[in-house]
N, C-alpha and C positions, 0 to 999 in steps of 0.2 A: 309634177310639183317641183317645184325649186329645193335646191338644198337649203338656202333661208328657210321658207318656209316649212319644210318639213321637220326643221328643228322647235320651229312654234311653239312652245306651249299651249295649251288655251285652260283655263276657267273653268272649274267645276262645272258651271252654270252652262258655261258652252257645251260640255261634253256629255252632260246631262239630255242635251235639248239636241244635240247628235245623234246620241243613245234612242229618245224616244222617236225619232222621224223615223230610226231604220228600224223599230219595231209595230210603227204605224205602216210600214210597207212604201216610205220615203218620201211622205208629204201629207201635210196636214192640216186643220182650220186652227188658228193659234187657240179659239175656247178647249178645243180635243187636247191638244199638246200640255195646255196647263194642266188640265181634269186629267192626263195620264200621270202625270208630273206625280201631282198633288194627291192623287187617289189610289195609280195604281200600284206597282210591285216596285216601279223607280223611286218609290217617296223614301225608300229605307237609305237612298243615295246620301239623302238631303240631311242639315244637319239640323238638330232639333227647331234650333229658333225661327229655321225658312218658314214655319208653320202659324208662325205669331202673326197675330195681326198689323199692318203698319198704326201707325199713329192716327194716318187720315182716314182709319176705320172703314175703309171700303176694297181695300186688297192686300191678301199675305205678303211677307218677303221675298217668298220665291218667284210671284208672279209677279212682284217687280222686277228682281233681279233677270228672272227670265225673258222678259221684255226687252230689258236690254241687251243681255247676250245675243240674242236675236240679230240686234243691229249691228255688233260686232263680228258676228259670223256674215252676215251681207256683203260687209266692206273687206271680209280676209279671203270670200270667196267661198266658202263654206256653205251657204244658205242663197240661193238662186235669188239676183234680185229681182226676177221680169217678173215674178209669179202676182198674179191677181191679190189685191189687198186683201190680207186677215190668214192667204195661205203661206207657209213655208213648205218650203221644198230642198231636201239637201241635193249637192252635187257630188261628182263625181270626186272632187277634191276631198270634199265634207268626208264620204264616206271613207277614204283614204286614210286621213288626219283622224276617224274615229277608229278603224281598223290598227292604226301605229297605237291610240293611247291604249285599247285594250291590251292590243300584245304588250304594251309595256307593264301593264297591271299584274299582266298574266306570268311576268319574271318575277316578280319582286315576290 
């Protein structure tokens, strides 16, 4: 990984969606990865209003916002882009970049 990039920051959203690939055992069908998100032990990540409904009444905030992050981590490398539509898969970078923000959590 580059020194640029390893300086990175990334988005809650991103590191959320890091978070739950390497506890789904590093690849998953994007419905699995929201319903962990959204249901299981990472929803305490998220901040109250991810849970609200959007406006257009057919998906919460998180699973939009999580959607996107998605396409952000594709393009930084993060999230494999070859994988069959609807799966993500992290790489080897992704886990890298999740392993740096944890230990950074784990100082403060």
């Amino acid at each position: 990984m580059s020194a640029e990039k390893s300086q990175e920051q990334l988005s809650d959203d991103e590191n959320i969606i890091l978070l739950t690939l390497v506890k789904l055992g590093g690849k998953g069908e994007r419905y699995r990865i929201l319903n962990e998100i959204g249901k299981g032990d990472i929803k305490v990540l998220l901040p109250a209003n991810y849970l609200e409904e959007l406006k257009s009444g057919n998906r919460t905030r998180y699973e939009a916002n999580v959607s996107w992050a998605s396409d952000r981590l594709k393009k930084k490398g993060y999230l494999r882009r070859d994988s069959p539509r609807g799966l993500w898969e992290i790489t080897d970078e992704g886990r890298k970049k999740l392993k740096d923000w944890l230990e950074m959590i784990l100082q403060k």
